[in-house]
C-alpha positions in Angstrom: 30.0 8.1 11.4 29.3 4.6 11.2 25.7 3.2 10.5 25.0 0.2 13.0 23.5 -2.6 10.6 22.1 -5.9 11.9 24.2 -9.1 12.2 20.8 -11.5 14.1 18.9 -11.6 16.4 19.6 -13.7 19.7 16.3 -15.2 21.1 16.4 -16.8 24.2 12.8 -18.8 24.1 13.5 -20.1 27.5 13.1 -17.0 29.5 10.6 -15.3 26.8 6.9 -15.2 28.7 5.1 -14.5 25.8 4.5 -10.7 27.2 4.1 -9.1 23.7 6.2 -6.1 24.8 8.9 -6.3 21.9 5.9 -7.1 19.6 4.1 -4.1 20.2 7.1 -1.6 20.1 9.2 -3.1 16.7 8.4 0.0 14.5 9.6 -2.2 11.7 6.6 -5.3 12.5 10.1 -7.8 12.6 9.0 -10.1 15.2 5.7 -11.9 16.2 4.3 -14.5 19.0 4.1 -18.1 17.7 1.5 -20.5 18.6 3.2 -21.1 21.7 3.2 -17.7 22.4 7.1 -17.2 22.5 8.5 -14.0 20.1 9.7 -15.2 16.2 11.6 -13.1 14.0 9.5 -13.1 10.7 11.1 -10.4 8.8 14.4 -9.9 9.7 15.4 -8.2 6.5 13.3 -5.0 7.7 14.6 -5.1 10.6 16.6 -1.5 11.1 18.9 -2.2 14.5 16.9 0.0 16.6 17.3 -2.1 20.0 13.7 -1.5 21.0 12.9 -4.8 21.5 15.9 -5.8 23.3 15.5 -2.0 25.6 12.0 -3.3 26.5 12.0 -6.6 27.0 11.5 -7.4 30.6 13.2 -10.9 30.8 16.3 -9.7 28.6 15.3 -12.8 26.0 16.1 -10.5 23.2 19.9 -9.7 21.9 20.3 -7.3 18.4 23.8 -8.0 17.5 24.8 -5.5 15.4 28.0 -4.9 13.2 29.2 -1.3 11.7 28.5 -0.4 8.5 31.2 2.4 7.5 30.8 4.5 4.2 33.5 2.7 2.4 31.4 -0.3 2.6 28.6 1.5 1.5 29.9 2.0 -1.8 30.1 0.4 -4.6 33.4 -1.5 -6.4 35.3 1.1 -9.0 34.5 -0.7 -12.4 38.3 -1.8 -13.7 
């Protein structure tokens, strides 16, 4: 089975209100509220696909685009 793996994260600024929702349920602490209080990714690299911010957001500002990850890609290059 193939492991869904982040590609980005799509944040629409526009429609976020500043809510906090996808703040509070990240597991992974990825995203933040800037001084304008709009939602930053600050640590995409931990980030771990989940979708929970995207589920919960309530103005659909947040898109995970994710790409599969398959066990052959996994692996490492046989040493010639």
């Amino acid at each position: 089975m193939a492991k869904q793996v982040l590609k980005r994260h799509v944040i629409h600024r526009e429609w976020c209100k500043g809510c906090g929702i996808c703040v509070h349920f990240c597991p992974k602490k990825v995203l933040e509220l800037d001084e304008s209080e709009k939602v930053v990714v600050v640590r995409a690299g931990d980030c771990v696909a989940c979708r929970l911010c995207e589920l919960r957001c309530p103005d659909l500002a947040i898109e995970v685009e994710t790409e599969e990850e398959t066990a052959a890609e996994k692996r490492p290059a046989a040493a010639s």
